[in-house]
TORDO-538313 format. One record per residue: residue in three letters; x, y, z of N, C-alpha, C in turn. Coordinates in steps of 0.05 Angstrom, whole numbers. Example, Ala and Ser with C-alpha at 12.3 -4.5 7.8 and 13.67 -1.06 7.14 Angstrom:
# TORDO-538313
- residu/n.east/n.north/n.up/ca.east/ca.north/ca.up/c.east/c.north/c.up
- ALA/264/-114/156/246/-90/156/264/-66/156
- SER/257/-45/142/273/-21/143/258/1/157
//
This chain:
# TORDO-538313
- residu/n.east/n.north/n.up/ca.east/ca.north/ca.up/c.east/c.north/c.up
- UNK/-173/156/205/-146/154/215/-129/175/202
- UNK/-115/193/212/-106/209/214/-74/195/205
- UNK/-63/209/177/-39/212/171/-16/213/190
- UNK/2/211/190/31/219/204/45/239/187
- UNK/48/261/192/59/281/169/72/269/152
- UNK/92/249/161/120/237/145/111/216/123
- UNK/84/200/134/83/187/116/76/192/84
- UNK/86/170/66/87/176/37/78/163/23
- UNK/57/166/21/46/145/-5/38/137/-34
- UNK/49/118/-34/46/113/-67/41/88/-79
- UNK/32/90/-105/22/70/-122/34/58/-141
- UNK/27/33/-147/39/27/-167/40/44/-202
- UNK/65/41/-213/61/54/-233/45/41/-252
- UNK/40/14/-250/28/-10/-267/1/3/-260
- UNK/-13/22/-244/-44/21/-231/-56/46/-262
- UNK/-42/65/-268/-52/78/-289/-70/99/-281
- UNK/-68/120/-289/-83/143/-272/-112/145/-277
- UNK/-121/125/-296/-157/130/-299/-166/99/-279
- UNK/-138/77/-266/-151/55/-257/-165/60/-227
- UNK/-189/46/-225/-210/56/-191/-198/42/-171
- UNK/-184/13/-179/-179/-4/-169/-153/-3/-158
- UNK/-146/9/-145/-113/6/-137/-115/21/-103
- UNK/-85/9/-98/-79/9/-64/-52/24/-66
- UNK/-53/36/-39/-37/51/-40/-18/34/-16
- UNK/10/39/-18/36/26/0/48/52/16
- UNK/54/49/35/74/72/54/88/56/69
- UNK/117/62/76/136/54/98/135/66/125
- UNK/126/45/149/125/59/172/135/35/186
- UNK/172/52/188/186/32/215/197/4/199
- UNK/186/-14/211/196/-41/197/170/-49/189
- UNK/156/-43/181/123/-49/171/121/-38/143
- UNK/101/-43/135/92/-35/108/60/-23/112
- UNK/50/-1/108/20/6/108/7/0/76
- UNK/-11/-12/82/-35/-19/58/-62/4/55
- UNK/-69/4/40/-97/26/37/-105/25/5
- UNK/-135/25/13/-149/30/-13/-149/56/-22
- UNK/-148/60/-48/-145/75/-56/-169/107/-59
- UNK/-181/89/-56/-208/105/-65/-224/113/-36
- UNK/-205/106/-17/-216/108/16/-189/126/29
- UNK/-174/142/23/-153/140/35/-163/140/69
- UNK/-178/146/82/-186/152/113/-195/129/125
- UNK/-200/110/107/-220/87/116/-182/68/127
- UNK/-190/46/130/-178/19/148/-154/15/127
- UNK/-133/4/137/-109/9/142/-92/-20/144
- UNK/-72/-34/128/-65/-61/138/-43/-55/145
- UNK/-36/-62/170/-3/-60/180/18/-86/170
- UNK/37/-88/158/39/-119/161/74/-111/152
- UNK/93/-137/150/121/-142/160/124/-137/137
- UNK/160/-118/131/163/-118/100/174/-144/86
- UNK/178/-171/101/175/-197/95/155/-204/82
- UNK/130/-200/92/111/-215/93/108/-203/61
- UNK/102/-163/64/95/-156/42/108/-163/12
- UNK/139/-179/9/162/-178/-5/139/-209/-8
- UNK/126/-227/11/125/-249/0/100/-248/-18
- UNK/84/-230/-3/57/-216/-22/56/-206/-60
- UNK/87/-191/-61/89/-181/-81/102/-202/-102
- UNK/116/-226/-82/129/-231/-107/106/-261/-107
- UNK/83/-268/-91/72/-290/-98/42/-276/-136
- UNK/45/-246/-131/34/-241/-151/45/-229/-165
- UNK/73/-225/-169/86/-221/-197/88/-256/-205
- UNK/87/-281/-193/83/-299/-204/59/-314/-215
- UNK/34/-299/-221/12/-303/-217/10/-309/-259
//
């Protein structure tokens, strides 16, 4: 899957530049894009920046 020039992606600063394990976030529209890190080409989660806001803050309470 093929980029959108505009899109921008980035990681958490908490992920650390030697960690394998991390996902990458981009803003597209009223959505949020998900991606592994270590795949950027591979599959892709579209999802609401609701949903994602409920995602982030159910594991900053973890």
């Amino acid at each position: 899957m093929a980029d959108i020039p505009s899109t921008k992606w980035r990681k958490s600063s908490c992920s650390g530049s030697g960690s394998n394990s991390c996902i990458e976030v981009a803003s597209e529209g009223h959505s949020i894009l998900v991606r592994d890190s270590k795949d950027p080409d591979g599959p892709r989660l579209l999802i609401s920046r609701a949903e994602f806001q409920l995602f982030t803050k159910a594991i900053k309470n973890q």
